[in-house]
BAFI-203975 format. One record per residue: residue in three letters; x, y, z of N, C-alpha, C in turn; residue number from 1. Coordinates in steps of 0.02 Angstrom, whole numbers, plus 50000, padded with zeros to 5 digits. Atoms other than C-alpha are relative to their C-alpha. Last residue first. Example, Ala and Ser with C-alpha at 12.3 -4.5 7.8 and 13.67 -1.06 7.14 Angstrom:
+--------+--------+---------+-------+---------+----------+-------+--------+---------+-------+------+
| vexkol | n.east | n.north |  n.up | ca.east | ca.north | ca.up | c.east | c.north |  c.up | fiti |
+--------+--------+---------+-------+---------+----------+-------+--------+---------+-------+------+
|    SER |  49958 |   49941 | 49997 |   50684 |    49947 | 50357 |  49961 |   50055 | 50037 |    2 |
|    ALA |  50045 |   49941 | 50000 |   50615 |    49775 | 50390 |  50045 |   50060 | 50000 |    1 |
+--------+--------+---------+-------+---------+----------+-------+--------+---------+-------+------+
END
This chain:
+--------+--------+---------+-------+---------+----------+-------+--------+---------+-------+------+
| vexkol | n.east | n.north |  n.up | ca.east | ca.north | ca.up | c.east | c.north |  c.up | fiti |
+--------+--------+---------+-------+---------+----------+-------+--------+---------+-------+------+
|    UNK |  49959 |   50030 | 50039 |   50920 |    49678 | 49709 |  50005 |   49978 | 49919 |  166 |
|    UNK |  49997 |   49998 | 50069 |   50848 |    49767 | 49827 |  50057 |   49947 | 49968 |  165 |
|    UNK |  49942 |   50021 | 50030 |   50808 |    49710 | 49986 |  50003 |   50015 | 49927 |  164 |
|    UNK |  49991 |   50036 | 50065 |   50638 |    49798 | 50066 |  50083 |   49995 | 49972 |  163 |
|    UNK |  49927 |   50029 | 50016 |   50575 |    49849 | 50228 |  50016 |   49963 | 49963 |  162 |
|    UNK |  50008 |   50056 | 50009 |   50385 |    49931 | 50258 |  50095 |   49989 | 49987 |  161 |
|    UNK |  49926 |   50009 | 50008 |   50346 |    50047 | 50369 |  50000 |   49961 | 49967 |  160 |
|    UNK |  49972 |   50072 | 50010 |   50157 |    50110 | 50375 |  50074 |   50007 | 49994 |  159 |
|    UNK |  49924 |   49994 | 49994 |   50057 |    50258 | 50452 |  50017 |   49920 | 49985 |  158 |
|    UNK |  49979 |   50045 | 49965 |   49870 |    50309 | 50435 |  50074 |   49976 | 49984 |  157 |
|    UNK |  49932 |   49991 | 50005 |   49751 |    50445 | 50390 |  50057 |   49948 | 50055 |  156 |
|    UNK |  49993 |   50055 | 50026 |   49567 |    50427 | 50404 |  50071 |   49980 | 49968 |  155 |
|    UNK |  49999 |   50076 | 49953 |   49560 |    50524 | 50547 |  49991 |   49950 | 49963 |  154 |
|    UNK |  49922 |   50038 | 49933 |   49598 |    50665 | 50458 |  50013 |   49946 | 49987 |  153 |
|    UNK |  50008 |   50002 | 49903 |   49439 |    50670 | 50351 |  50096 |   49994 | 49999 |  152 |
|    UNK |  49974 |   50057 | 49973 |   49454 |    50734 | 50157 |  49998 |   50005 | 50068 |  151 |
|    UNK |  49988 |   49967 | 49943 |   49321 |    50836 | 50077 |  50034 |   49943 | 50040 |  150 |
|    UNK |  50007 |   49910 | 49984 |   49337 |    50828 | 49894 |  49992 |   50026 | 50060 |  149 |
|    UNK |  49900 |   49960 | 49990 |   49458 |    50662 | 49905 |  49944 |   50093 | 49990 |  148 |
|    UNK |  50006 |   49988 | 49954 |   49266 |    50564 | 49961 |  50071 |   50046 | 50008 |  147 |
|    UNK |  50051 |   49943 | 49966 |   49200 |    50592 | 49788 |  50037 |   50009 | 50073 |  146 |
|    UNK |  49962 |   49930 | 50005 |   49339 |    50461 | 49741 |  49952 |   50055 | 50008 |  145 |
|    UNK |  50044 |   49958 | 50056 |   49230 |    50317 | 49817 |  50072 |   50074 | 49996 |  144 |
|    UNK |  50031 |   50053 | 50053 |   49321 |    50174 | 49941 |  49956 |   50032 | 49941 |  143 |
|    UNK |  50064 |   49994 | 50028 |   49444 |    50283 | 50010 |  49968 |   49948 | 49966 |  142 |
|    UNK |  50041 |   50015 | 50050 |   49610 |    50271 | 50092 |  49920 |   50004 | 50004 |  141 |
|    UNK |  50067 |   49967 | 49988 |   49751 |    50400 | 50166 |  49932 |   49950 | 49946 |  140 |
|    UNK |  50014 |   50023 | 50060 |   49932 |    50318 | 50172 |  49910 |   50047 | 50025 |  139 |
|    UNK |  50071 |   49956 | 49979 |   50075 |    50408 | 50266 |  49954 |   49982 | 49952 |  138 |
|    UNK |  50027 |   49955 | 50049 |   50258 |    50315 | 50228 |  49916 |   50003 | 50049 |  137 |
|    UNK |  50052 |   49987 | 49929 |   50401 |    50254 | 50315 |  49941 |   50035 | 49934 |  136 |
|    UNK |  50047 |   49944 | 50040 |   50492 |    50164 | 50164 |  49956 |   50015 | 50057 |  135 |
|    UNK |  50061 |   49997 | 49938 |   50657 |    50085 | 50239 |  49960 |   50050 | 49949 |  134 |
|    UNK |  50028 |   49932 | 50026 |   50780 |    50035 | 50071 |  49928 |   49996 | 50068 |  133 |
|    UNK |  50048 |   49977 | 49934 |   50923 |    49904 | 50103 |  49953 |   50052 | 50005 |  132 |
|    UNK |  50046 |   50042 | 50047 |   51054 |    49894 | 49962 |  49936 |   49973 | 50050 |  131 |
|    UNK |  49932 |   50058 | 50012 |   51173 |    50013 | 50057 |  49928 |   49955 | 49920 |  130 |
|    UNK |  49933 |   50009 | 49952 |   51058 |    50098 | 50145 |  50020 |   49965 | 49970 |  129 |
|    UNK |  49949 |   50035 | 50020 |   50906 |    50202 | 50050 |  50081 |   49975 | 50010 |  128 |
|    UNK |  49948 |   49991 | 50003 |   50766 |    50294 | 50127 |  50068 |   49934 | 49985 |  127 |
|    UNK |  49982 |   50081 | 50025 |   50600 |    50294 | 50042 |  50104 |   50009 | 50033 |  126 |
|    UNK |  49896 |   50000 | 50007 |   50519 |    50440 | 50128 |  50016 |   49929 | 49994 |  125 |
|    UNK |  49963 |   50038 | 49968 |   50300 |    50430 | 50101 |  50079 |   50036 | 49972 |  124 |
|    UNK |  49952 |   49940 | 49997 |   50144 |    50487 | 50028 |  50070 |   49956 | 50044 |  123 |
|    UNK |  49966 |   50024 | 49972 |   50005 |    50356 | 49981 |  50075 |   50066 | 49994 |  122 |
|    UNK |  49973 |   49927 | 50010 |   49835 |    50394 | 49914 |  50054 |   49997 | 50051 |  121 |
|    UNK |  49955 |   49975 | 49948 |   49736 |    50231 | 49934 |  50063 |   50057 | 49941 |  120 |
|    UNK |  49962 |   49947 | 50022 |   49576 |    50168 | 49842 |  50066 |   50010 | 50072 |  119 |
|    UNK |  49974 |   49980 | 49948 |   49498 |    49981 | 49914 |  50054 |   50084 | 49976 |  118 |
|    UNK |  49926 |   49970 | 50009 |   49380 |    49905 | 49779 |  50047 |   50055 | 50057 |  117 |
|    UNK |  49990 |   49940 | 50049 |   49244 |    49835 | 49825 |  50081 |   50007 | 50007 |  116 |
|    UNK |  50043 |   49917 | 50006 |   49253 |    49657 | 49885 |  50002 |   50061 | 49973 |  115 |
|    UNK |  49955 |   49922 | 49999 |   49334 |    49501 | 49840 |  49927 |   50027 | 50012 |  114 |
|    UNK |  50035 |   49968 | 50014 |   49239 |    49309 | 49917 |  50043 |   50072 | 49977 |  113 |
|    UNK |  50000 |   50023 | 50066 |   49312 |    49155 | 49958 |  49977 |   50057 | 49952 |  112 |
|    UNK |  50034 |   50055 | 50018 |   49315 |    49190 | 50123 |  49952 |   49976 | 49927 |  111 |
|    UNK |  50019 |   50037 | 49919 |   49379 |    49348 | 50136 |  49956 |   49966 | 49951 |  110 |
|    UNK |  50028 |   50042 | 50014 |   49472 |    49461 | 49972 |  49985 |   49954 | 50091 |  109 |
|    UNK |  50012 |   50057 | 49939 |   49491 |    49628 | 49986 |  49964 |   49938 | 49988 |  108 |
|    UNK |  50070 |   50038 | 50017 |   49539 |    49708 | 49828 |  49990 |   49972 | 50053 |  107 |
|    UNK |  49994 |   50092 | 50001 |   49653 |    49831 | 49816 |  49931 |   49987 | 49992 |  106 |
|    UNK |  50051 |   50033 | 50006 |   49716 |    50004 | 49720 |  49987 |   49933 | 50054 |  105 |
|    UNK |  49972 |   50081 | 50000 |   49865 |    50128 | 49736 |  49938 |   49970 | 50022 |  104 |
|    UNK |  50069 |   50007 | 50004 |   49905 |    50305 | 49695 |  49983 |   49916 | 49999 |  103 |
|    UNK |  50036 |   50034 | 50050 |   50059 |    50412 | 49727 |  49943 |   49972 | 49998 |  102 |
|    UNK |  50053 |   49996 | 50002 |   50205 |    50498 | 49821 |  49945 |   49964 | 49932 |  101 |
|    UNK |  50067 |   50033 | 50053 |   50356 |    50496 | 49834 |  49950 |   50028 | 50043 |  100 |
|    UNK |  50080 |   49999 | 49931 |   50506 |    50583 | 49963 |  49957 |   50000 | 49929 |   99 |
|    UNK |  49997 |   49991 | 49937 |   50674 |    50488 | 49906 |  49937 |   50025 | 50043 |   98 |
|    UNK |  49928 |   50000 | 49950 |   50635 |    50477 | 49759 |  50015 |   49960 | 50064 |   97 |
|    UNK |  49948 |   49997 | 49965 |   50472 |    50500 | 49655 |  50057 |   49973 | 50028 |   96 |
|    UNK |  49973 |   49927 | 50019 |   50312 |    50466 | 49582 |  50043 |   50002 | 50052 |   95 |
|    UNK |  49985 |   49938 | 49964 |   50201 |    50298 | 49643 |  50080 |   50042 | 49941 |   94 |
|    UNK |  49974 |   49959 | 50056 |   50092 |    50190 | 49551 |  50054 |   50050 | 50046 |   93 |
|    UNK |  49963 |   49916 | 49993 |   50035 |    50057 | 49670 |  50040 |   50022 | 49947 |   92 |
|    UNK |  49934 |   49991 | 50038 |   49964 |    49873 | 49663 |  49996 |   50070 | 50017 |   91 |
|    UNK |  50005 |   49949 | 50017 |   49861 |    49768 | 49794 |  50051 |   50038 | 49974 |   90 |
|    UNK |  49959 |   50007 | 50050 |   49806 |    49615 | 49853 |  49993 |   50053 | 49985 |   89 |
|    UNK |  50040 |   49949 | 50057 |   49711 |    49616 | 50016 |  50058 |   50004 | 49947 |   88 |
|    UNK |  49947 |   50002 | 50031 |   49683 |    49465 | 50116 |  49986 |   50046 | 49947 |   87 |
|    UNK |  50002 |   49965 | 50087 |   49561 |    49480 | 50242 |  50082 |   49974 | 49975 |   86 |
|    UNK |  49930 |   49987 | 50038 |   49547 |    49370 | 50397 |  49983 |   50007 | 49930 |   85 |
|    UNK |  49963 |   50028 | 50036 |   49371 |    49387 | 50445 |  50042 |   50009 | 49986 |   84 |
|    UNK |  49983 |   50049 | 49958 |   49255 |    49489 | 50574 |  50036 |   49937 | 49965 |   83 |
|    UNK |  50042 |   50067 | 49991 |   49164 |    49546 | 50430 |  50039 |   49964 | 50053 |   82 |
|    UNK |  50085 |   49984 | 49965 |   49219 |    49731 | 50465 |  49965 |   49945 | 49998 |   81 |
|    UNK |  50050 |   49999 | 50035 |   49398 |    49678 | 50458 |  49927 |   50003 | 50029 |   80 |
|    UNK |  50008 |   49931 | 50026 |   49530 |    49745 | 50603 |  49952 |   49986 | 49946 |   79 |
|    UNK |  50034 |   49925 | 49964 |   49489 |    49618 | 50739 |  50008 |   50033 | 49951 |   78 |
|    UNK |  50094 |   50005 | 49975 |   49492 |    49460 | 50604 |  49978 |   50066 | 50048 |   77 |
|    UNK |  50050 |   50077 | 49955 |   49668 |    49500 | 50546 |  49927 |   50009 | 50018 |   76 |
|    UNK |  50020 |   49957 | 49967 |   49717 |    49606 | 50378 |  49973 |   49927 | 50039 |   75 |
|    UNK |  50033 |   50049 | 49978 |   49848 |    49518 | 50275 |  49967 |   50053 | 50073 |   74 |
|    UNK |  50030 |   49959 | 49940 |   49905 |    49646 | 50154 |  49958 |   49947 | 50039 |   73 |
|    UNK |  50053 |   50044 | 50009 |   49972 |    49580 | 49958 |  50007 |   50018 | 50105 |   72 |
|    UNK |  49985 |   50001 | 49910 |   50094 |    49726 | 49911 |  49937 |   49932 | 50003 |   71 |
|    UNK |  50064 |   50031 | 49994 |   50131 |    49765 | 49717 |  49996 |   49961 | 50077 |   70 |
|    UNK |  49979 |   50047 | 49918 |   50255 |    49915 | 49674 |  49913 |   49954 | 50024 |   69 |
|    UNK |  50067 |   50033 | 49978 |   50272 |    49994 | 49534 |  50010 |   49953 | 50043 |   68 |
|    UNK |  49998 |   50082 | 49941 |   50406 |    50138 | 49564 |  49938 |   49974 | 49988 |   67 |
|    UNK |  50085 |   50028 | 50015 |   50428 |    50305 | 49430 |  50013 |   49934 | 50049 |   66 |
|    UNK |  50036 |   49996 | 49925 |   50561 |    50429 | 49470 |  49934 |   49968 | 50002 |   65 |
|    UNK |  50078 |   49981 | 49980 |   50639 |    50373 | 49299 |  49981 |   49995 | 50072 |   64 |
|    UNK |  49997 |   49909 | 50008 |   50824 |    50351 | 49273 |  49923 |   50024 | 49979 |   63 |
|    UNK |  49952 |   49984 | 50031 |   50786 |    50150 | 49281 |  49999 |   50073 | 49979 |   62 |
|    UNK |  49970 |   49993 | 50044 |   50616 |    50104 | 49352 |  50072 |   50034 | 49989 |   61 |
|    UNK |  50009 |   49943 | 50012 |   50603 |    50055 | 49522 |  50018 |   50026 | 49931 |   60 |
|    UNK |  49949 |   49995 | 50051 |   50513 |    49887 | 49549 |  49984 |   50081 | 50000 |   59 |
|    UNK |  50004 |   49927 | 50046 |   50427 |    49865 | 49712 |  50042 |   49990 | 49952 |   58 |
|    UNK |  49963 |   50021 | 50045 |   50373 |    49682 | 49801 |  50004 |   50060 | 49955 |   57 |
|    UNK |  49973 |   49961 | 50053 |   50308 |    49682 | 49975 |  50038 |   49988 | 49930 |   56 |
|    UNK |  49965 |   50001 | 50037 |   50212 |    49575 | 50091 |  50016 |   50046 | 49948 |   55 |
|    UNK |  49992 |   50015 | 50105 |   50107 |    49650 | 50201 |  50071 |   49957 | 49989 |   54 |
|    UNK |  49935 |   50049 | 50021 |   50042 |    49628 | 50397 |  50021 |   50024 | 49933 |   53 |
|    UNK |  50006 |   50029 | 50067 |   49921 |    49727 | 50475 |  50059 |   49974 | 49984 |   52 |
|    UNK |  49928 |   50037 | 50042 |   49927 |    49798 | 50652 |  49981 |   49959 | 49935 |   51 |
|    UNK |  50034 |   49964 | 50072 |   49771 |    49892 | 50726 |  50046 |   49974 | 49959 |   50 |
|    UNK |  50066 |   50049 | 50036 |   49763 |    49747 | 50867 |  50007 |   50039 | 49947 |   49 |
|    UNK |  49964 |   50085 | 50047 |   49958 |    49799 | 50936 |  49926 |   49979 | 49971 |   48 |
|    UNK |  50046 |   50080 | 49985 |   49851 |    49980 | 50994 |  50036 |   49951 | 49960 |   47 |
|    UNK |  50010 |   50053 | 50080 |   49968 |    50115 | 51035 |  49987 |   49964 | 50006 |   46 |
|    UNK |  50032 |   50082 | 49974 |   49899 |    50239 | 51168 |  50015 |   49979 | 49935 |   45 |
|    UNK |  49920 |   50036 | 49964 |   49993 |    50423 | 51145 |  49994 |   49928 | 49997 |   44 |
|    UNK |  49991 |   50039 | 49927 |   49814 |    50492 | 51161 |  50072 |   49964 | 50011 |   43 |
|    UNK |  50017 |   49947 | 49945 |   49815 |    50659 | 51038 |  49985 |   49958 | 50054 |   42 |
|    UNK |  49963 |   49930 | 49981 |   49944 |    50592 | 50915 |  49973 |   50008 | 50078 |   41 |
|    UNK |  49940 |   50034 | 49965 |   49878 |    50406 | 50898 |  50048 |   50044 | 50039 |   40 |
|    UNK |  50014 |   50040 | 49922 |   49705 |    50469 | 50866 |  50076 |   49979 | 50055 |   39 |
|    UNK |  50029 |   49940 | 49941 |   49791 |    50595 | 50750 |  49966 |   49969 | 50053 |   38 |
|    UNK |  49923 |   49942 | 49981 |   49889 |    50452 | 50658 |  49967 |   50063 | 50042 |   37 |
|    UNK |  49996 |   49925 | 50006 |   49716 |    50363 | 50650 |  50051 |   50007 | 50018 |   36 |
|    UNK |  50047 |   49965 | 49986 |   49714 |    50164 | 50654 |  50019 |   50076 | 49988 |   35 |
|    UNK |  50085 |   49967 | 50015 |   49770 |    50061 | 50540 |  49951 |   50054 | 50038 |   34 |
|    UNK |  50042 |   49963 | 49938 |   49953 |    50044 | 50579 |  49920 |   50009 | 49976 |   33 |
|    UNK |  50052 |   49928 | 50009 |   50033 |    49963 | 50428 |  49940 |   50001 | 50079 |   32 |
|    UNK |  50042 |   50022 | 49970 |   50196 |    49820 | 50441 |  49934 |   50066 | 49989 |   31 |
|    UNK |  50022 |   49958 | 49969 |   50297 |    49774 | 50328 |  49954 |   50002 | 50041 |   30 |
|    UNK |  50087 |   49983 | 49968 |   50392 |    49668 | 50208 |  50006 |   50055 | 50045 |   29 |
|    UNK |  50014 |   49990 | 49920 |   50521 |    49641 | 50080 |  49940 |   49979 | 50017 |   28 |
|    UNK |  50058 |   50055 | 49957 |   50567 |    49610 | 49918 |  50017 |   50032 | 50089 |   27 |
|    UNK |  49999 |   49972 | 49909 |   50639 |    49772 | 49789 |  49954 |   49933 | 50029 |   26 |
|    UNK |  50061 |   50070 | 49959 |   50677 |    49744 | 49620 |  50028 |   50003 | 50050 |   25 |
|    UNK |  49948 |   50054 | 49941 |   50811 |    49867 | 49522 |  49914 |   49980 | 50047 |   24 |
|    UNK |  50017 |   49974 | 49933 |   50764 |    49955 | 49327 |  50031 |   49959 | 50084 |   23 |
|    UNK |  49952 |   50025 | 49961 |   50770 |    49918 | 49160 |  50005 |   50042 | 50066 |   22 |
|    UNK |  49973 |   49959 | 50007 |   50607 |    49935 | 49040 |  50038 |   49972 | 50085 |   21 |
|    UNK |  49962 |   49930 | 50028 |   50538 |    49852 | 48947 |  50037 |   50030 | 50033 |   20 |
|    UNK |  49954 |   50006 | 50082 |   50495 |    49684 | 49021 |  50027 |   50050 | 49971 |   19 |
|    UNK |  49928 |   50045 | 49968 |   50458 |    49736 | 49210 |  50030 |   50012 | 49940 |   18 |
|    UNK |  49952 |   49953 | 49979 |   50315 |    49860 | 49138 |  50100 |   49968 | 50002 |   17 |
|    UNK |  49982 |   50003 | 50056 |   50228 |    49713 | 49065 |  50049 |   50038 | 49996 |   16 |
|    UNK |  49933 |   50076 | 50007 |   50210 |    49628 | 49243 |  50025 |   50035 | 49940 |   15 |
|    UNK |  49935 |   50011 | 49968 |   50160 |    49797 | 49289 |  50041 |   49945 | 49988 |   14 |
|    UNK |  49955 |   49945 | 50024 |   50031 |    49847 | 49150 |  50065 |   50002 | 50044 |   13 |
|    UNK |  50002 |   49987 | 50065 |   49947 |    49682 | 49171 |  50038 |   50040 | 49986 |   12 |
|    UNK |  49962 |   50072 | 49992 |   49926 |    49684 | 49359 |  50051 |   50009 | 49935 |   11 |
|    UNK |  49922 |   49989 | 49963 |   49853 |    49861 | 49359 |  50057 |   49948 | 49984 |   10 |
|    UNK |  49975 |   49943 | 50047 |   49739 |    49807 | 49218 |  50057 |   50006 | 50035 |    9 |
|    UNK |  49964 |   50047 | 50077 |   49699 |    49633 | 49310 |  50010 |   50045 | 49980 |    8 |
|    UNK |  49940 |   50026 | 49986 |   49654 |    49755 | 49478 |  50053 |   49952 | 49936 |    7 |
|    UNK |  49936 |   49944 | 49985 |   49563 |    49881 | 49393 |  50068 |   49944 | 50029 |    6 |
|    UNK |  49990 |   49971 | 50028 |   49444 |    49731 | 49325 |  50084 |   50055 | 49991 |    5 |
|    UNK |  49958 |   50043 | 50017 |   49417 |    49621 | 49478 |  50039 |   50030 | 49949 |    4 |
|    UNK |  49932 |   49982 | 49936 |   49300 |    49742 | 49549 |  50045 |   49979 | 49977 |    3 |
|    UNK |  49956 |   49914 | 49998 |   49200 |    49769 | 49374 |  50040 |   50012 | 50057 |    2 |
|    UNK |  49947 |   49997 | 50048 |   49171 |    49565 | 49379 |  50032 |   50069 | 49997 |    1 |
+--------+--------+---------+-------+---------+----------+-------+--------+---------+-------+------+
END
């Protein structure tokens, strides 16, 4: 029950978010690289197996640099450690513009089953065309906050995602 928790709070404070306060709705999708941005640097070799899938859905508040944004992440059977299609539901707080930054939760769910909780620390350029918004962004996750006092590299990883506002 304490995994399930952060995510119904997150949930909760975004659907409630919508209601108050006025802002523009973003759908898309994307795609997220899983493996190391410095693995990818220092061999050049891109692997199509580290590929993830998301759906996207951001709201940006109204003359606030504030964005909640809720993603649901279809991880395939090579990239989970149970050898299972994951499905990961997951919300975000992010700060900023054009170049954000912020803080963002999931839950992996496989075969009938959620797991711990999934932390991510998400940096990124949101660039904005017309009514068309590319978000390249740099995500770094954790499953214990102890592990942000000595952070690895190589656990650093690259997503695009593409969203319609409206």
């Amino acid at each position: 029950m304490r995994r399930v928790i952060p995510a119904v709070v997150m949930l909760v404070a975004f659907m409630a978010a919508q209601n108050v306060l006025a802002g523009s709705h973003r759908l898309g999708g994307g795609v997220h690289y899983n493996m190391s941005v410095k693995g990818l640097i220092e061999s050049g070799d891109f692997d199509k197996s580290g590929l993830s899938f998301l759906l996207s859905y951001q709201y940006a508040v109204e003359n606030l640099p504030l964005k909640l944004e809720g993603n649901l992440e279809l991880y395939p059977s090579s990239l989970s450690p149970a050898g299972k299609t994951t499905i990961i539901p997951q919300a975000y707080l992010l700060l900023g513009g054009f170049l954000y930054g912020g803080l963002g939760i999931g839950l992996p769910y496989a075969d009938g089953n959620f797991g711990d909780p999934i932390y991510n620390l998400r940096a990124g350029l949101d660039f904005p065309l017309s009514k068309i918004h590319i978000d390249l962004n740099a995500n770094y996750k954790f499953v214990d906050f102890d592990q942000l006092s000595n952070p690895d590299v190589d656990n650093i990883t690259i997503g695009v995602i593409g969203r319609y506002e409206f």
